[in-house]
N, C-alpha and C positions, 0 to 999 in steps of 0.2 A: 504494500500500500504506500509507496514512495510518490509525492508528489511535485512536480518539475517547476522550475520558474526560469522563463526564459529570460535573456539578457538583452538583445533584439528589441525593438518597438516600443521604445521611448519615443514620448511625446516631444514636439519644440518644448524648449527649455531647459529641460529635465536633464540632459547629457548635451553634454558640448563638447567639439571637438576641435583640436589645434591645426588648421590649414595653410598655415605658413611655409616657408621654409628656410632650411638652415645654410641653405648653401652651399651642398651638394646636392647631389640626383641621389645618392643610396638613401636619403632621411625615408623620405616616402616607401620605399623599400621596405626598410625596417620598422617602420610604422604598421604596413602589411605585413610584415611578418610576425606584431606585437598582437594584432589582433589576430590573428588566425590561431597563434597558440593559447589565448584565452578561450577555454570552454565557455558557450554560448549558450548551455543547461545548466544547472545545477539543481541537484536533487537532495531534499529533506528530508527525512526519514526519518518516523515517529522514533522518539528516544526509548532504547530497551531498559524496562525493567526488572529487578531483579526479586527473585521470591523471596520473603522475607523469612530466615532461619527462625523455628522454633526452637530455642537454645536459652538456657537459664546463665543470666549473667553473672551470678553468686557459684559457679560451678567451681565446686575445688577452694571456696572463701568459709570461713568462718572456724569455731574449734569443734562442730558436729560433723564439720564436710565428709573427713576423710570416712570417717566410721558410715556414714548415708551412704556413700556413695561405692565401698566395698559392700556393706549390705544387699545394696543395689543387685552389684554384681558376682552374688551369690545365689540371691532368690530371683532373681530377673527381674526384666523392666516394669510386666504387667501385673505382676503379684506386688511386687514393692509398690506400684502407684493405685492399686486399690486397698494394701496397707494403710499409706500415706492420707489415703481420701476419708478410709474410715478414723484413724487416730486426729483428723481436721477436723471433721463433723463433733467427735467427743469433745475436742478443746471448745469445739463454739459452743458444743449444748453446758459445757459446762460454765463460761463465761455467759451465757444465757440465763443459769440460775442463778449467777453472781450478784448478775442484775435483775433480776426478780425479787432477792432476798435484801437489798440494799434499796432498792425500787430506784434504780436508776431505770432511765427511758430508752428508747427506741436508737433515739442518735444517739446515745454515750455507749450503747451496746455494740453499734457499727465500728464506731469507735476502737472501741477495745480489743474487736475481733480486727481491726484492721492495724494497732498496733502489736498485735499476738504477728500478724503475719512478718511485718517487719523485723522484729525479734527474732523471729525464725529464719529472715533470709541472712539477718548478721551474724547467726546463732549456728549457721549450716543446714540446718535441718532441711532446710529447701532445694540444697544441693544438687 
């Protein structure tokens, strides 16, 4: 899907050109030969993008990393991340009765569960 823009067909005005001379015969020459080596197309082409890696950027950071992440590669990827999923659900339900029992609300519980998550990415755990 490249799309072309000609160099050609300019309006008066817009491109002006030098018709003097210099005082030789080769100027003119070389003039034809300046413009012949200028491409007369040039072509656009939508700019490639790249797929964005699913990759944790805490990988191998914190002082839980290493132990995560041999874990990992013990019990495999998909048992460790439905480990992982159920031991997050516990921490929230349990910071959920934190804030039941204290009667803190709605947003101070989001809160909490989303500084639990940063704790855990500087902590390794998320490794």
């Amino acid at each position: 899907m490249a799309t072309s823009i000609s160099a050609t067909g300019f309006k008066r005005g817009l491109c002006s050109s030098f018709h003097a001379s210099w005082g030789t015969s080769g100027a003119a020459e070389d003039s034809i030969m300046l413009v012949k080596s200028v491409p007369t197309r040039v072509q656009v082409r939508k700019p490639m993008r790249f797929q964005p890696m699913m990759k944790n950027v805490n990988e191998g950071k914190g002082l839980f990393a290493p132990i995560v992440v041999v874990t990992r590669n013990i019990i495999g990827k998909k048992p460790f991340n439905q480990l992982r999923g159920k031991a997050i659900a516990l921490h929230s339900q349990v910071i959920t009765e934190f804030c039941k029992s204290i009667g803190a609300d709605a947003k101070q519980r989001q809160g909490l569960i989303r500084l639990a998550k940063k704790n855990g990415e500087v902590l390794g755990f998320l490794a």
